[in-house]
C-alpha positions as CSV (number, residue, x, y, z in Angstrom):
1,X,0.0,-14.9,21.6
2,X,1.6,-16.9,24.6
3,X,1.6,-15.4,28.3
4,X,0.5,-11.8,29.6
5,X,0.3,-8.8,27.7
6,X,1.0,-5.3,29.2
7,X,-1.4,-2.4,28.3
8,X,0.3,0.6,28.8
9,X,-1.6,3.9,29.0
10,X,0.5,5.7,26.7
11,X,-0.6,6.7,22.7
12,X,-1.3,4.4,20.3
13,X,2.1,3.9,17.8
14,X,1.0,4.2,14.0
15,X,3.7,3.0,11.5
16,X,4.1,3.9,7.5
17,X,7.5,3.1,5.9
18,X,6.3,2.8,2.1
19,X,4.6,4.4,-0.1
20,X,1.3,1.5,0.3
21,X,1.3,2.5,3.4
22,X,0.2,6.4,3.3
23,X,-3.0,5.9,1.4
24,X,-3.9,3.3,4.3
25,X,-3.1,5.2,7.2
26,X,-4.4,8.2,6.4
27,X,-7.9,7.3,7.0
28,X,-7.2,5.7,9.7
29,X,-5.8,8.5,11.6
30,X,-8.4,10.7,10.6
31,X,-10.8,7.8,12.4
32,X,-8.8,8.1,15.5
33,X,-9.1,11.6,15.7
34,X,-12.9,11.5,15.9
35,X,-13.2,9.1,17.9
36,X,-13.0,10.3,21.9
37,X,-12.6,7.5,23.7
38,X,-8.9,6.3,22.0
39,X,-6.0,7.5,23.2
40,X,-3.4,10.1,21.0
41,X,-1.6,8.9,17.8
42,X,2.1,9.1,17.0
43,X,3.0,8.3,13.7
44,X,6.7,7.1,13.1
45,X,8.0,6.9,9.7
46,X,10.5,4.0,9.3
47,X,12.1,6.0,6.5
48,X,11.8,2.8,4.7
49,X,10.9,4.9,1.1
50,X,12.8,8.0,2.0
51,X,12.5,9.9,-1.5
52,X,12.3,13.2,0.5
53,X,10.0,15.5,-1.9
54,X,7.7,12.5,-3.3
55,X,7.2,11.3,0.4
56,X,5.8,15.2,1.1
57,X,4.1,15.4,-1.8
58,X,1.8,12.5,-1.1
59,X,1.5,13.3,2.4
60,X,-0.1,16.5,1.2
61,X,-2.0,14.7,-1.1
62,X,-3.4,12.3,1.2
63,X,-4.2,15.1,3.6
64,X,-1.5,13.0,6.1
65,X,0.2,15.0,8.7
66,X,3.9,15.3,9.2
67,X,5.2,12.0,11.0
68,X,5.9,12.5,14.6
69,X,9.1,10.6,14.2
70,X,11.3,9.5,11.2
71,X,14.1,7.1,11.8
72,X,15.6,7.8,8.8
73,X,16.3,3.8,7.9
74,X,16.6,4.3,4.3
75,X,17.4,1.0,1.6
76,X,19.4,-2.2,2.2
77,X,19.0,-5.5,1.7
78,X,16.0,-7.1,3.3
79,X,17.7,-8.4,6.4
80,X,19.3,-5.1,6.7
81,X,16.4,-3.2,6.6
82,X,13.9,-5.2,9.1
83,X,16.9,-5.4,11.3
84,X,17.6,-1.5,11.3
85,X,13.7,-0.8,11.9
86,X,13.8,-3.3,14.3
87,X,16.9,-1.4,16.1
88,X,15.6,2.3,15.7
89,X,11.9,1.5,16.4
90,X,12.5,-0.2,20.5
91,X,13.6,3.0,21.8
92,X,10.6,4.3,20.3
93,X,8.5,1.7,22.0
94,X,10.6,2.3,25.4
95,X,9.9,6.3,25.1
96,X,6.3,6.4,24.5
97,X,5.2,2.9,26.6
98,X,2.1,2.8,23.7
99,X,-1.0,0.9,24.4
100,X,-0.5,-0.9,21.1
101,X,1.0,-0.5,17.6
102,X,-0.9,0.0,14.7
103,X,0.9,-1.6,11.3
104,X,-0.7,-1.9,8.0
105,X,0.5,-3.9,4.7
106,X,3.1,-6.2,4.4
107,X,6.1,-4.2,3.8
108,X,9.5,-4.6,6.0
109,X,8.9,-2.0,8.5
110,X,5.3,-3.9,9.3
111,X,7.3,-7.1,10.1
112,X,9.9,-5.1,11.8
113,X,7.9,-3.0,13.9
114,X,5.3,-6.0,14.8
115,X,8.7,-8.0,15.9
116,X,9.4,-5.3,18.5
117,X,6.6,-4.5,19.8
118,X,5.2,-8.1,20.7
119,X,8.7,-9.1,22.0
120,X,8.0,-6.4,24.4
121,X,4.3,-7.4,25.3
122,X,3.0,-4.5,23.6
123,X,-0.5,-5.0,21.5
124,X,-0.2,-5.1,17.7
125,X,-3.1,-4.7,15.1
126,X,-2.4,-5.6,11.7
127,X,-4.4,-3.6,9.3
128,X,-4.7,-5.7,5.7
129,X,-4.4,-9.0,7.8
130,X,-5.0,-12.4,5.9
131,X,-4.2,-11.7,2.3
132,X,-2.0,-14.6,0.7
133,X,-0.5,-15.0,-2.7
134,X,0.6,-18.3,-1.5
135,X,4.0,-17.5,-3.1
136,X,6.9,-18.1,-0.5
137,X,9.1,-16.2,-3.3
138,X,7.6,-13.0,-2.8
139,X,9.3,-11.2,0.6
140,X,6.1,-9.5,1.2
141,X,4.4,-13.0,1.7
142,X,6.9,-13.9,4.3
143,X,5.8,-10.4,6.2
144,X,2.6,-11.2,5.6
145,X,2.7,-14.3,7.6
146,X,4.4,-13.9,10.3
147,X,3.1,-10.8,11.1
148,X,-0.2,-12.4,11.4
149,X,0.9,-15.0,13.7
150,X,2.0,-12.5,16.2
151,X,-0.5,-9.8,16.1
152,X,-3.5,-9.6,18.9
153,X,-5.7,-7.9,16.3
154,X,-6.2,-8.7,12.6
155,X,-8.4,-6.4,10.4
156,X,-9.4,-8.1,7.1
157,X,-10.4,-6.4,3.7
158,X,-12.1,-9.3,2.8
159,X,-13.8,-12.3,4.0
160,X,-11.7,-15.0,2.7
161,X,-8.5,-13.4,4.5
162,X,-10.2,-15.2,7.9
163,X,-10.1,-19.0,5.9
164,X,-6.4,-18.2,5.3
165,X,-5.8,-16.9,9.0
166,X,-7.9,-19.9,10.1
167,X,-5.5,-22.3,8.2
168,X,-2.7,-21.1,9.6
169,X,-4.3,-21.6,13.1
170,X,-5.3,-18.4,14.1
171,X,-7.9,-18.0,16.6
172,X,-11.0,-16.3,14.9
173,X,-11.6,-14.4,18.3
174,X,-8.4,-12.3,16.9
175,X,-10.1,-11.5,13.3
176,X,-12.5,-8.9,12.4
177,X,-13.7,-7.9,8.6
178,X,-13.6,-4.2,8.1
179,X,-13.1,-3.3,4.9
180,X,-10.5,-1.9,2.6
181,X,-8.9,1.2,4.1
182,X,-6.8,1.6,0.6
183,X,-10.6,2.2,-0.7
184,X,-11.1,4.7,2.0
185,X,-8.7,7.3,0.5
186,X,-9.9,6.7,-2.8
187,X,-13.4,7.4,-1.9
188,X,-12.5,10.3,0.1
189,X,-10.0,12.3,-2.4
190,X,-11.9,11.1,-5.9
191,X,-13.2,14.6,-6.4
192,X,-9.8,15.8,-5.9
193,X,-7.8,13.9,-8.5
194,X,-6.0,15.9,-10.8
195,X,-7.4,15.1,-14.7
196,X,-5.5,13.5,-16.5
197,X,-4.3,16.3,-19.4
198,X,-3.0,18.4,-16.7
199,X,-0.7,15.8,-14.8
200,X,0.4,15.1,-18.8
201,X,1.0,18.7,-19.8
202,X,2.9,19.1,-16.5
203,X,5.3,16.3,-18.0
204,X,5.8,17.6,-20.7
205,X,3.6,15.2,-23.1
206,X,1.0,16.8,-25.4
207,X,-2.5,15.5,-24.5
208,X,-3.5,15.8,-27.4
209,X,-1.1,13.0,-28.7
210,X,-2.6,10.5,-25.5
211,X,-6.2,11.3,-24.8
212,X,-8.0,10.5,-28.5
213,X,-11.4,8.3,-29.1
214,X,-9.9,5.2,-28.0
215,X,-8.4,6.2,-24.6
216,X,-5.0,5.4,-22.8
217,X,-3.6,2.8,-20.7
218,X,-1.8,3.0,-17.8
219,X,1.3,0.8,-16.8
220,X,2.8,0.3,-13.3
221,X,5.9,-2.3,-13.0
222,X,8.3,-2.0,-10.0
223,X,8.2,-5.8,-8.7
224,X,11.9,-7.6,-8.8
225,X,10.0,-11.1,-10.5
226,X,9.1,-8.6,-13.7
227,X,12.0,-5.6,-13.7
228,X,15.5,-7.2,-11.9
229,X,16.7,-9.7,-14.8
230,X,17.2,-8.6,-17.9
231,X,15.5,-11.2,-19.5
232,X,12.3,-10.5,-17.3
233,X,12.2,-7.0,-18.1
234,X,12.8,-7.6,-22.2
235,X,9.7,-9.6,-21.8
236,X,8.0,-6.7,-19.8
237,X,8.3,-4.3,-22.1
238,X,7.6,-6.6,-25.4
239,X,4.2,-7.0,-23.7
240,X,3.9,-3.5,-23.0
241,X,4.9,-2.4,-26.5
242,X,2.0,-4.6,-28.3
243,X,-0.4,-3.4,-26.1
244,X,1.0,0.2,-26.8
245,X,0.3,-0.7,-30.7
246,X,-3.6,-0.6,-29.4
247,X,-4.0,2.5,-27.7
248,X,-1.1,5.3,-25.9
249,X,0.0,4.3,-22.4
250,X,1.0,6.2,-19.7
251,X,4.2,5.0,-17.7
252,X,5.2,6.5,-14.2
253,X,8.5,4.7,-14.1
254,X,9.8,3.1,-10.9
255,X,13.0,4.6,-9.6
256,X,14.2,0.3,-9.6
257,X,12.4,-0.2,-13.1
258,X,13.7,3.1,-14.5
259,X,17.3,2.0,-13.2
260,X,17.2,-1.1,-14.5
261,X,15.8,-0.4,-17.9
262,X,19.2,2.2,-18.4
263,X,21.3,-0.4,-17.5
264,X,20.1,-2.6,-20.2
265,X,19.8,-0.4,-22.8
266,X,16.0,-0.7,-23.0
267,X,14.6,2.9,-22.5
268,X,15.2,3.6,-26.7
269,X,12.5,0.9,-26.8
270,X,9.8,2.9,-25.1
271,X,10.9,5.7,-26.7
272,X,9.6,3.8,-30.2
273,X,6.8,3.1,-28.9
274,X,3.5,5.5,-27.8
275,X,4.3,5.2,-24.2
276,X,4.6,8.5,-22.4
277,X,7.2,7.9,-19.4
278,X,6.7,9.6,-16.8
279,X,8.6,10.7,-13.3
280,X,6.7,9.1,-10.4
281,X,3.7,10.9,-9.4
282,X,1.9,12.2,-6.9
283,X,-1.2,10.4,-5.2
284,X,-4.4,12.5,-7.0
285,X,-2.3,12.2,-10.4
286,X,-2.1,8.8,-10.3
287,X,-5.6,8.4,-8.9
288,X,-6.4,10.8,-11.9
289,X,-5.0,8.6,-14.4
290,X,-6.3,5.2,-13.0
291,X,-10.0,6.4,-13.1
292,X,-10.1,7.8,-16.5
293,X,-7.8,5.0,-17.8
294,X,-9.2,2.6,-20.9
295,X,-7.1,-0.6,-19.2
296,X,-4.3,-0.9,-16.7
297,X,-1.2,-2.9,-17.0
298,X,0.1,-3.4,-13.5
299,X,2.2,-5.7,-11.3
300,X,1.1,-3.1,-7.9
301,X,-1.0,-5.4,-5.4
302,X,-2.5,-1.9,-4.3
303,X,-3.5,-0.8,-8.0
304,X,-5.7,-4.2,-8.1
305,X,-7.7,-3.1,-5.6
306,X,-8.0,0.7,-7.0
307,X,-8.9,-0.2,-10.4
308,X,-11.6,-2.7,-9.0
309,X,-13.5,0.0,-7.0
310,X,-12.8,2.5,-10.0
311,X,-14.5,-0.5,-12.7
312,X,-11.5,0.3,-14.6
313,X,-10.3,-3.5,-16.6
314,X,-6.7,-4.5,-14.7
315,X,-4.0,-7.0,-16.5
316,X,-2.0,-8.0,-13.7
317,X,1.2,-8.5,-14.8
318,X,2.1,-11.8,-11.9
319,X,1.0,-15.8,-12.0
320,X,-0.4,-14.8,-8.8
321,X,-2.3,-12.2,-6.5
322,X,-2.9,-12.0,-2.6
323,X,-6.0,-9.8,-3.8
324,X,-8.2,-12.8,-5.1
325,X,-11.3,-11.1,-4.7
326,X,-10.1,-8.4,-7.4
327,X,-10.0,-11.5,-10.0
328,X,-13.2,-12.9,-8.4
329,X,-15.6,-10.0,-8.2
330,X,-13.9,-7.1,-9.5
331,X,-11.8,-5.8,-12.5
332,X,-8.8,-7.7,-12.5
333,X,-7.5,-10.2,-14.9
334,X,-4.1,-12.4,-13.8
335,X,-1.5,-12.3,-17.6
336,X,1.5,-12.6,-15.9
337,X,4.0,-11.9,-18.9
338,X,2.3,-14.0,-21.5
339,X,1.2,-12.1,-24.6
340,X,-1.2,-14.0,-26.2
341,X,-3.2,-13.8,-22.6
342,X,-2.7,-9.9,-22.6
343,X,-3.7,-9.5,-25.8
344,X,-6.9,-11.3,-25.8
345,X,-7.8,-9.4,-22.7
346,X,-7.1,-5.7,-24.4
347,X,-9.1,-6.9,-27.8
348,X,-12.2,-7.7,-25.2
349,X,-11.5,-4.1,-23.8
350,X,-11.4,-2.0,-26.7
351,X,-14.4,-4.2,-28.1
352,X,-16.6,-4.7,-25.4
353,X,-15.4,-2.7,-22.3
354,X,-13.5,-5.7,-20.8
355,X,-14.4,-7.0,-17.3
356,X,-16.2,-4.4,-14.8
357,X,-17.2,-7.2,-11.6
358,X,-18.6,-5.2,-8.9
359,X,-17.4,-3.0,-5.7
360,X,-16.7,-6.3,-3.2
361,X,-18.4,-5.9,0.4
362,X,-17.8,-3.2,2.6
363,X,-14.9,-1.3,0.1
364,X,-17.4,1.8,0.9
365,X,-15.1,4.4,2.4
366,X,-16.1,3.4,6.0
367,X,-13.4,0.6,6.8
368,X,-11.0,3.0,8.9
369,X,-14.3,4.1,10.9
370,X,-15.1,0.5,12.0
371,X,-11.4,-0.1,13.0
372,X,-11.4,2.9,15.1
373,X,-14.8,1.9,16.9
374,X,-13.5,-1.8,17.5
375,X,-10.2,-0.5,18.7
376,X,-11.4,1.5,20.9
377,X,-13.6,-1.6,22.8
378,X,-11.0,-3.9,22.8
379,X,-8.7,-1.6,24.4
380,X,-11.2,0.0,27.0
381,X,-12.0,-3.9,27.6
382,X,-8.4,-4.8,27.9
383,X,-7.8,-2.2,30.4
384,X,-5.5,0.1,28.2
385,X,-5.9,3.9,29.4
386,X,-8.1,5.4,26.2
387,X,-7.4,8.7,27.8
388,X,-3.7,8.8,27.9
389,X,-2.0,11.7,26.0
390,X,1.2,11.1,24.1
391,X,4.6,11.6,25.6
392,X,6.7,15.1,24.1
393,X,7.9,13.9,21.3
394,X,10.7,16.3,22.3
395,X,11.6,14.4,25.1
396,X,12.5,10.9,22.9
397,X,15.8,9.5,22.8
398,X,15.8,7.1,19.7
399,X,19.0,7.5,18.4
400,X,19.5,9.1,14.9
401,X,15.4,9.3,14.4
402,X,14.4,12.7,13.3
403,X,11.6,14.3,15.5
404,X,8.6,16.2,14.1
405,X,5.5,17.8,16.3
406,X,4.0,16.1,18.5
407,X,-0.1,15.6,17.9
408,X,-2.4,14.6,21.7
């Protein structure tokens, strides 16, 4: 970044506006906490997902407390969106006068957030820094970009995410490898997960009819390139349906998928088929499923990285992934929506166990701990007030956001 940058000695800003970006901030405030010599944390909700009851129930799964602050943004277009964070998020930044902003992913609100905060020379880390698909299509590769360029600190999962930041001529002083924070949660609620036979039951679906000697599969499709067009989706779910004819899968539909799949006429075709469809679920029911699953059909960068540290085979439904050590060292196999590919890849499962790799480098549970202690040099170094407490949350003026409790 160009010029000076103030370092307020307010609370560090934490931002979550999808559902990615619970499972990754939860360990890191948790890291924070421990930690005495950063400041407080204020989590703001851009309201980006705003399903009220699922967005509770994975907070309570996650062991996440209650934002501080919701603005409340809800959908739109993707212009509309990053410009409505953008406009409910600066008073935010005015109120609280942060020491930095904490983002993580590469959803809107992590753009939009970034955007204000660095326009108004306050420090940004990006947590998930450096992962490219190389796909200008996708909008979270746009996000993923630019926030990089922007950001004074970038925290990598992986090493290769530093030769892509490098590329795009980003100093190396701004990069540090951490680990996987996504892996964190994972590690830390594992024991927790619900089994798989209850979260079925609870739907409604007879275990009995899923669980037998060959296993199930799991399938998670909510990206526009594989649900949007009808012609997309009829391939979707004819790749989905053969791989149904080799063992049961289990289907959490997308609110988008589900939607688009009534409009086309196409949910009588998973009814044929020995797919249980299922209402979105909760964090330790999904984590349930994915670690007792046989295979994984998937399009959810996220889920790439889960079924890799759970050695659990992943068919990634996309020509390309920003997760290229999943493919590389763990689980993950790329089919896009070509049949022939998927179905030589679930024939090598259910006959030889299908690709395990390996747990890559530091995905150990420890990544949010090794933010927090670099954090909290680079801000006592840059001068930042570690042991400023948090302004009322009470006392904000941020125009229709919601306010919660405030946490020192």
């Amino acid at each position: 970044m160009m010029g000076e940058i103030r370092h307020p000695g307010g609370p560090m800003v934490c931002v979550v506006g999808a559902r990615p970006n619970y499972m990754k901030m939860a360990p890191l405030l948790r890291a924070f906490a421990r930690d005495p010599r950063l400041p407080g944390a204020v989590l703001v909700h851009t309201g980006q997902h705003y399903d009220l009851a699922m967005n509770e129930r994975l907070f309570a799964d996650l062991e996440l407390p209650a934002p501080d602050l919701n603005l409340e943004v809800g959908s739109g277009t993707h212009a509309v969106q990053t410009a409505e964070v953008m406009r409910r998020f600066e008073p935010v930044v005015d109120d609280l006068d942060p020491c930095c902003v904490i983002v993580v992913g590469d959803v809107n609100s992590t753009l939009a957030c970034t955007l204000v905060a660095v326009k108004k020379r306050v420090p940004v880390a990006h947590v998930e820094a450096g992962l490219r698909s190389f796909d200008r299509d996708m909008p979270e590769e746009i996000n993923r970009v630019l926030t990089d360029q922007v950001a004074d600190l970038l925290y990598t999962t992986e090493r290769e995410a530093a030769d892509n930041l490098a590329r795009e001529g980003i100093e190396p002083s701004r990069v540090q490898f951490v680990g996987n924070v996504m892996i964190d949660s994972l590690v830390a609620h594992r024991a927790r997960a619900t089994p798989p036979a209850k979260t079925l039951a609870a739907a409604g679906v007879d275990p009995a009819r899923m669980l037998g000697e060959r296993g199930f599969g799991v399938v998670t499709l909510h990206r526009p390139s594989n649900v949007d067009s009808p012609d997309a989706l009829d391939e979707s779910i004819a790749l989905v349906s053969e791989a149904a004819a080799h063992l049961p899968l289990v289907w959490p539909l997308h609110p988008r998928t589900r939607a688009n799949l009534e409009r086309c006429g196409f949910m009588p075709r998973l009814a044929a088929a020995p797919i249980a469809v299922l209402e979105p679920q909760g964090y330790l029911e999904m984590l349930g499923l994915l670690a007792h699953a046989a295979l994984v059909l998937t399009d959810s960068g996220g889920i790439q990285e889960e079924t890799t540290a759970l050695a659990v085979p992943c068919l990634t439904m996309r020509e390309n992934t920003e997760r290229p050590i999943t493919v590389t060292q763990g689980t993950n196999t790329l089919v896009g929506r070509d049949r022939a590919l998927a179905a030589d890849a679930i024939a090598d499962i259910l006959m030889h166990g299908g690709k395990r790799g390996r747990v890559p480098e530091l995905w150990d549970g420890h990544a949010a701990d090794r933010i927090a202690q670099h954090l909290a040099g680079w801000l006592s170094r840059d001068g930042a007030g570690a042991a400023a407490v948090p302004a009322p949350i009470g006392q904000m003026h941020v125009g229709r956001a919601r306010a919660g409790s405030a946490r020192g």
